[in-house]
KOLMARBA-841867 format. One record per atom (N, C-alpha, C): residue in three letters; x, y, z; residue number from 1; atom name. Coordinates in nm, 4 decimals, m for minus. Example, Ala and Ser with C-alpha at 12.3 -4.5 7.8 and 13.67 -1.06 7.14 Angstrom:
2
("ala",(1.3190,m0.5690,0.7800),1,"N") ("ala",(1.2300,m0.4500,0.7800),1,"CA") ("ala",(1.3200,m0.3300,0.7800),1,"C") ("ser",(1.2850,m0.2250,0.7080),2,"N") ("ser",(1.3670,m0.1060,0.7140),2,"CA") ("ser",(1.2900,0.0030,0.7870),2,"C") 
! end
This chain:
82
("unk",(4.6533,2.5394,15.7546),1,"N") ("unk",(4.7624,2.5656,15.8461),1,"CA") ("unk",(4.7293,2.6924,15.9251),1,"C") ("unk",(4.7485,2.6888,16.0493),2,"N") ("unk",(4.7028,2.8074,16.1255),2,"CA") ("unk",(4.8797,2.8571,16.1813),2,"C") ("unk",(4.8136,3.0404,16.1965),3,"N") ("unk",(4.9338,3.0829,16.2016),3,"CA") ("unk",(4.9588,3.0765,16.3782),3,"C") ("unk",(5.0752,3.1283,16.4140),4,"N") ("unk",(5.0717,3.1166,16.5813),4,"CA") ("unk",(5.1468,3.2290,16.6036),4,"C") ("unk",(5.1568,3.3252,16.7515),5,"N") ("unk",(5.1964,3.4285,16.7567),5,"CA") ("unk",(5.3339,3.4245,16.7503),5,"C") ("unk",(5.3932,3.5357,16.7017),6,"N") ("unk",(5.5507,3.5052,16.7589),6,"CA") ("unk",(5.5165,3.6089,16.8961),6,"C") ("unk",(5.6379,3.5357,16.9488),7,"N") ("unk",(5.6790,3.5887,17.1225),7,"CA") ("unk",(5.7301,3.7189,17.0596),7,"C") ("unk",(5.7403,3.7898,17.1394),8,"N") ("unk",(5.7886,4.0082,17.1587),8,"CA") ("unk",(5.8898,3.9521,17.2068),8,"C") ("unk",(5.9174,3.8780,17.2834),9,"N") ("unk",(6.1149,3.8996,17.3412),9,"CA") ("unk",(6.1541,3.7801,17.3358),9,"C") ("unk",(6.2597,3.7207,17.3612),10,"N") ("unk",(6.3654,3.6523,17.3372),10,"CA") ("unk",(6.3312,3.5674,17.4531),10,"C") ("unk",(6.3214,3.6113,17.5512),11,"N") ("unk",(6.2669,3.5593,17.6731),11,"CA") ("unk",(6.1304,3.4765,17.6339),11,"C") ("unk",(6.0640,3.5227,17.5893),12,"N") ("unk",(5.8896,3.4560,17.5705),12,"CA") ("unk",(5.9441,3.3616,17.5039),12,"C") ("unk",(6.0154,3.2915,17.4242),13,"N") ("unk",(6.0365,3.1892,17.3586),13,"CA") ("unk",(6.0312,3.0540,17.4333),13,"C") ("unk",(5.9460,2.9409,17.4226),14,"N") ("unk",(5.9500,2.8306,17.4851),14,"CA") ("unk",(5.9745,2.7058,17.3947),14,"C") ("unk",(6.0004,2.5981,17.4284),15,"N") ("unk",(5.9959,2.4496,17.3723),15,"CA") ("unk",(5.8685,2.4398,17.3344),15,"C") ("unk",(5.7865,2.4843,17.3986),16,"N") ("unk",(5.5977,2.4591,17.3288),16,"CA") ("unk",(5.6352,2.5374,17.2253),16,"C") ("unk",(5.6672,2.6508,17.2309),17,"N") ("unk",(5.6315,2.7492,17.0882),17,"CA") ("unk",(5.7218,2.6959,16.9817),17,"C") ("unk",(5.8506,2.6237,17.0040),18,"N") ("unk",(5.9169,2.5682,16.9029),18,"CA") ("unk",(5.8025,2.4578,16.8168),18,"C") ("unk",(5.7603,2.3733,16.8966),19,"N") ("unk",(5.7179,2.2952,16.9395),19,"CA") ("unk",(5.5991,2.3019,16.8202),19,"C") ("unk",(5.4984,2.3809,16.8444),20,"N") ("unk",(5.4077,2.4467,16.7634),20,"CA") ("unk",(5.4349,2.4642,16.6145),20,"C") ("unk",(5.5801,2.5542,16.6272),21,"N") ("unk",(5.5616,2.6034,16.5043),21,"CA") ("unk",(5.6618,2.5329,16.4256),21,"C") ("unk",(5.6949,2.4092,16.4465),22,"N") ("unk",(5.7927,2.3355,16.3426),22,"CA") ("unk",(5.6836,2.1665,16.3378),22,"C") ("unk",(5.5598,2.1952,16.3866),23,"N") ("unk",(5.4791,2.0601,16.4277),23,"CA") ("unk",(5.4121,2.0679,16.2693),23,"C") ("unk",(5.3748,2.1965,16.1616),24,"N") ("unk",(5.3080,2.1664,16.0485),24,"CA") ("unk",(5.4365,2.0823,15.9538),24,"C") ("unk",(5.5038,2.1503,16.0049),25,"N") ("unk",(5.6532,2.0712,15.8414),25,"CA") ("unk",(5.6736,1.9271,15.8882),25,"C") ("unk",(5.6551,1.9126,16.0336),26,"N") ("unk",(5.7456,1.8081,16.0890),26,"CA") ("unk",(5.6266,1.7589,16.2048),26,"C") ("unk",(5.5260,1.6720,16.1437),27,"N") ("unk",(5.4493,1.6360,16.2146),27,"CA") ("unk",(5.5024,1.5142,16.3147),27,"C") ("unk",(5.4646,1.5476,16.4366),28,"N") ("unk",(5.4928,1.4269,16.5479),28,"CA") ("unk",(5.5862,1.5342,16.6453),28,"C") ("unk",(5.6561,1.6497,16.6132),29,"N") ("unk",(5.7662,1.6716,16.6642),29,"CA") ("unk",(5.7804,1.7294,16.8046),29,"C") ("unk",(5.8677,1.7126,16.8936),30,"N") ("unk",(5.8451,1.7593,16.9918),30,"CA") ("unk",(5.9656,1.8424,17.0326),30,"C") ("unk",(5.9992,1.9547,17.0797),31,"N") ("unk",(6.0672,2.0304,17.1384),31,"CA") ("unk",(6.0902,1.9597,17.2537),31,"C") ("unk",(6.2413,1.9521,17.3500),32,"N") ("unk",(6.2366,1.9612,17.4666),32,"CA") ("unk",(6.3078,2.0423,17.5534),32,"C") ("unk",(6.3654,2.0768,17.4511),33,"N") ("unk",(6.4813,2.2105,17.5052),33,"CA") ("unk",(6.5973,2.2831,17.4074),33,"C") ("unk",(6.5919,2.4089,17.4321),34,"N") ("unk",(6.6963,2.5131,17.3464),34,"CA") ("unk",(6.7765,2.5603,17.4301),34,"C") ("unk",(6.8538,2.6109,17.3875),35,"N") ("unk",(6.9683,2.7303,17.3736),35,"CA") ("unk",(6.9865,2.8533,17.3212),35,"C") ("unk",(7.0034,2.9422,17.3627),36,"N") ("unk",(7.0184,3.1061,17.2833),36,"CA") ("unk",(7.1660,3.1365,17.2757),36,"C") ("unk",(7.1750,3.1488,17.1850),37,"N") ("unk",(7.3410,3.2133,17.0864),37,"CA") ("unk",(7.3297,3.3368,16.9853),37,"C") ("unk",(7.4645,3.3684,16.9975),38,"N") ("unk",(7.4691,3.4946,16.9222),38,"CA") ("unk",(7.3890,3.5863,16.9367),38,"C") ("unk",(7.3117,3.6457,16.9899),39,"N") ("unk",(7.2042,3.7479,17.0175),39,"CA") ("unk",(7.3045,3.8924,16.9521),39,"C") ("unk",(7.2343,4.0003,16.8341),40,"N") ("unk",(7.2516,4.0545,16.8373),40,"CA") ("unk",(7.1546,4.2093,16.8235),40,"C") ("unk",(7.1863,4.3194,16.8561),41,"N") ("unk",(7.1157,4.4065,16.8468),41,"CA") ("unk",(7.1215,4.5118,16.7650),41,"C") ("unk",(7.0943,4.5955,16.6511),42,"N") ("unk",(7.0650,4.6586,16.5963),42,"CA") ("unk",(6.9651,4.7671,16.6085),42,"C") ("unk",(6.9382,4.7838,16.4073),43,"N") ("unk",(6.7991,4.8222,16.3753),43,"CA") ("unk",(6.6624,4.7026,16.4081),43,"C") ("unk",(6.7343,4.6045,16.4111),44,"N") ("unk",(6.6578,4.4688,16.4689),44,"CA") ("unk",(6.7402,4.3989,16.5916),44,"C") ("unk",(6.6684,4.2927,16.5803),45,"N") ("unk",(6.7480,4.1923,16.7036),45,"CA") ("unk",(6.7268,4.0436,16.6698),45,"C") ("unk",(6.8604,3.9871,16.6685),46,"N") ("unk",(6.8481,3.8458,16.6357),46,"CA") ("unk",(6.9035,3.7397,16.7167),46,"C") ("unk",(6.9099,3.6128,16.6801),47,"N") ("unk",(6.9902,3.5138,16.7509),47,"CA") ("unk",(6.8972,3.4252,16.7049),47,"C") ("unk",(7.0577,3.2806,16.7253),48,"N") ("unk",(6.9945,3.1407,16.6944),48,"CA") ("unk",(6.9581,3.0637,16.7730),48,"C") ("unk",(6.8508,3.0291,16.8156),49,"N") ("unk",(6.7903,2.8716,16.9049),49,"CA") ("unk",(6.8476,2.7630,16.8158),49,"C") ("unk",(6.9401,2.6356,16.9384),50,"N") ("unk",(6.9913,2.5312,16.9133),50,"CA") ("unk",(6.8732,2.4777,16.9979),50,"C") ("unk",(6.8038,2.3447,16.9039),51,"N") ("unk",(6.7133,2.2677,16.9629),51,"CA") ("unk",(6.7605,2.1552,17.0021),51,"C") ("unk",(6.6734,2.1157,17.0994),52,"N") ("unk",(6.6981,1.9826,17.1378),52,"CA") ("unk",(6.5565,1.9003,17.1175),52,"C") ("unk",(6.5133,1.7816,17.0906),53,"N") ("unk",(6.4161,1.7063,17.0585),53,"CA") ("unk",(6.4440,1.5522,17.1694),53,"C") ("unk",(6.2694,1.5349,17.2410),54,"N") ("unk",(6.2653,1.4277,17.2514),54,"CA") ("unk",(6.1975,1.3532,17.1518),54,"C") ("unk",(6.1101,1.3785,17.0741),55,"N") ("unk",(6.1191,1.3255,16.9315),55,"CA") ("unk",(6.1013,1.4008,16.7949),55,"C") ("unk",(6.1460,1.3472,16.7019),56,"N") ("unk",(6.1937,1.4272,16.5900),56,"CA") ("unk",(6.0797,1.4321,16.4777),56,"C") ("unk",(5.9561,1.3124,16.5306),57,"N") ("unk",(5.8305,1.3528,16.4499),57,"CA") ("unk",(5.8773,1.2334,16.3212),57,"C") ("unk",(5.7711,1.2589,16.2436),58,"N") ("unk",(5.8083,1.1549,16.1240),58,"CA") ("unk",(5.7651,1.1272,15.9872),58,"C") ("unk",(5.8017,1.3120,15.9498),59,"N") ("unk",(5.8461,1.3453,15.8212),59,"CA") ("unk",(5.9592,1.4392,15.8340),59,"C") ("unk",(6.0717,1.3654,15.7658),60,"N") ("unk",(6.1918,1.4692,15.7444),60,"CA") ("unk",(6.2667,1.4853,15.8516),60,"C") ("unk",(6.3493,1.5991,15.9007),61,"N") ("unk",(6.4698,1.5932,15.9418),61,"CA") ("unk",(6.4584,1.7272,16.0222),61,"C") ("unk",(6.3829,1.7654,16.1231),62,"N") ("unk",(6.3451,1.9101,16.1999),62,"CA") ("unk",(6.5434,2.0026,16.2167),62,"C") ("unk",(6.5387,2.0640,16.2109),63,"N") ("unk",(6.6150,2.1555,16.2081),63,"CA") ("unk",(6.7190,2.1341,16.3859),63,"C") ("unk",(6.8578,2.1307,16.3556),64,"N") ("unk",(6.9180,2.1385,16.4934),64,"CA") ("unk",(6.9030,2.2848,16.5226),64,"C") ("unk",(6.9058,2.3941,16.4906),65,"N") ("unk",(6.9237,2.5267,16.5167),65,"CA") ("unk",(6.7890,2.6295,16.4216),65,"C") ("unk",(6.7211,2.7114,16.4934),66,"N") ("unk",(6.7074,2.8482,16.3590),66,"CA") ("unk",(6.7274,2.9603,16.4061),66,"C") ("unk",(6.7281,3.0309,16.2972),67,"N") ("unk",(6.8026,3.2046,16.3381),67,"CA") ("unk",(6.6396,3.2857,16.3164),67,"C") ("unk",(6.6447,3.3443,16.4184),68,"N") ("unk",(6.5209,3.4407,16.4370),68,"CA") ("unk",(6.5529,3.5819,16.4235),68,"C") ("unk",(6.5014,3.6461,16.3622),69,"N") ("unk",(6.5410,3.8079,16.3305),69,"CA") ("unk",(6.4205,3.8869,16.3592),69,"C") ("unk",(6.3888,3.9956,16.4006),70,"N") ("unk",(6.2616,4.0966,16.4604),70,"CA") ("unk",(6.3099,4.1909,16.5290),70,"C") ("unk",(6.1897,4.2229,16.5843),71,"N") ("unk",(6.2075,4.3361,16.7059),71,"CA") ("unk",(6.1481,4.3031,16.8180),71,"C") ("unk",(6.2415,4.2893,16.8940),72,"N") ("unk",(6.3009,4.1986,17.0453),72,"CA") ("unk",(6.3086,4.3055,17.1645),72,"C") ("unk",(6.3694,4.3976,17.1477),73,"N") ("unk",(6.3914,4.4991,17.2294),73,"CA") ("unk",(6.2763,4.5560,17.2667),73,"C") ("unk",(6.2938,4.6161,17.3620),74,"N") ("unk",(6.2106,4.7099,17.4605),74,"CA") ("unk",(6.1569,4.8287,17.3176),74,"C") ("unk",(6.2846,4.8428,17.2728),75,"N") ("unk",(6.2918,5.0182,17.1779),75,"CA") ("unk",(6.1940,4.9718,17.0557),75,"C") ("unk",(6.2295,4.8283,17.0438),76,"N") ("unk",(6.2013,4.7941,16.8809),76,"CA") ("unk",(6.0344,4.7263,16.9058),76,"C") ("unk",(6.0374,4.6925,17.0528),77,"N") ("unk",(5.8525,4.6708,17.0498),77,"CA") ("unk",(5.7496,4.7745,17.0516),77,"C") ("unk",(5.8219,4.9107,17.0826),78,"N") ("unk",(5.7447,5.0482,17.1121),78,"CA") ("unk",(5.7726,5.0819,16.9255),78,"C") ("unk",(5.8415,5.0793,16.8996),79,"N") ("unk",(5.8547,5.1210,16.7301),79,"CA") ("unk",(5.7469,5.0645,16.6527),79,"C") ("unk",(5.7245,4.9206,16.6874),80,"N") ("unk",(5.6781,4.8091,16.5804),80,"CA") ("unk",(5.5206,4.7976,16.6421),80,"C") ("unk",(5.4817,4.7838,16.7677),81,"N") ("unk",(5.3573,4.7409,16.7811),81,"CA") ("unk",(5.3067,4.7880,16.8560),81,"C") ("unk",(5.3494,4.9205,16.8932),82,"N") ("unk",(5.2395,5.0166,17.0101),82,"CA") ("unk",(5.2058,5.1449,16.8957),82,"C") 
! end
């Protein structure tokens, strides 16, 4: 299993990168579109992607939503990775 980057902001997040990284559990699967909810900011920064699928792949049951937690912010990418 190979690992894949996570995106630095909230923004960098795409249907490919969903796409990618729910394709080892849930082979076949395809992203075709999300949603961003709840975004909040802290000592971290979070929020949930609601997915949408044109196909769902074909093992198991891919996830309608996940909650992502990191450092998202401008403040929290200069803290964490510069």
């Amino acid at each position: 299993m190979s690992l894949i980057q996570l995106p630095h902001t909230f923004e960098d997040f795409t249907a490919d990168w969903f796409t990618e990284a729910l394709s080892a559990k849930f082979p076949g699967v395809n992203v075709s579109d999300f949603t961003r909810s709840g975004e909040r900011i802290g000592t971290s920064a979070s929020c949930t992607f609601s997915l949408e699928y044109s196909d769902r792949g074909t093992a198991g049951d891919p996830p309608g939503s996940v909650y992502i937690k990191g450092g998202f912010t401008e403040k929290q990418l200069n803290r964490y990775w510069v």
